[in-house]
C-alpha positions in Angstrom: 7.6 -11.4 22.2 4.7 -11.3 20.3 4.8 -13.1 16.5 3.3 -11.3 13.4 2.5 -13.0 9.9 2.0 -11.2 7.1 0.2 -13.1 3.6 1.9 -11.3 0.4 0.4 -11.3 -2.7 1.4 -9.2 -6.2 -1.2 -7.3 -8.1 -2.5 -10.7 -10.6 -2.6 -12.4 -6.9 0.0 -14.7 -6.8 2.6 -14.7 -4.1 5.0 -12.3 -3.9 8.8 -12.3 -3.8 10.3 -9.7 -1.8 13.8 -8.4 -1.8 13.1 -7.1 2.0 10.2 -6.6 4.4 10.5 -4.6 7.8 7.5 -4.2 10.1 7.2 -1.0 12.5 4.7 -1.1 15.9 3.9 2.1 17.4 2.1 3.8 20.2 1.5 7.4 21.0 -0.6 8.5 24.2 -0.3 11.5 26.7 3.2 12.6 24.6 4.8 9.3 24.7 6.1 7.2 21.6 6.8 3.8 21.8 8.4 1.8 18.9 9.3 -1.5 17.8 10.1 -2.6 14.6 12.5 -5.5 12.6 12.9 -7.5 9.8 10.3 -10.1 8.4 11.5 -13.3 7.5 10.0 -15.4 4.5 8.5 -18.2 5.8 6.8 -19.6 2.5 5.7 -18.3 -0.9 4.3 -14.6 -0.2 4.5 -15.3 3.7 6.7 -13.7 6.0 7.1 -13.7 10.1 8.7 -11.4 12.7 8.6 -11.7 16.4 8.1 -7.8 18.1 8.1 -6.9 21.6 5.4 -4.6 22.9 6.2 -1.9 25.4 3.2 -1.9 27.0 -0.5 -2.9 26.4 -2.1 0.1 24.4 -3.8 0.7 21.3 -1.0 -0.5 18.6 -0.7 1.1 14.6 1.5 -1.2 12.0 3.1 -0.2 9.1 4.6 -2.9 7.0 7.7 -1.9 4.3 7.9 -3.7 1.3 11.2 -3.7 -0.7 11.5 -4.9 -4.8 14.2 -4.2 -7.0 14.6 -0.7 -5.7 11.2 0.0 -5.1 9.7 0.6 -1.6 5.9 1.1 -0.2 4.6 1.1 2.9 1.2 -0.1 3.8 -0.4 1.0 7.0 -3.0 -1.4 8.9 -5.0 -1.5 11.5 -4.9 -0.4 15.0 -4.8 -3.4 17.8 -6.0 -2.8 21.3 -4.2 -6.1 22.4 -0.6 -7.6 22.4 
């Protein structure tokens, strides 16, 4: 298990509250998709965890879905070479 943390903050900077946010790991290479993805638990005031297993090693994308009210956006971020 690998453990992600994610810092959360509204648009005047201040922490934000979330209703619901869900982290997605994938991997595409030589027509293979791997996926992992769960829930984010708050941890603090605009900070949330999850704990994600990798497939394999591989260069990783993230995409992190943030849920208020009944509004939802999804941010993508960088690739990782490295578990």
């Amino acid at each position: 298990m690998h453990e992600y943390k994610a810092s959360i903050t509204d648009q005047s900077g201040q922490p934000a509250a979330l209703d619901h946010v869900r982290l997605t790991i994938t991997m595409s290479m030589h027509g293979m998709r791997h996926e992992s993805k769960g829930d984010m638990k708050r941890s603090g005031d605009g900070q949330y965890t999850a704990k994600l297993k990798w497939a394999m090693d591989g260069s990783w994308k993230a995409a992190v879905t943030l849920e208020k009210d009944r509004h939802k956006k999804t941010i993508l971020t960088v690739a990782s070479t490295n578990p």
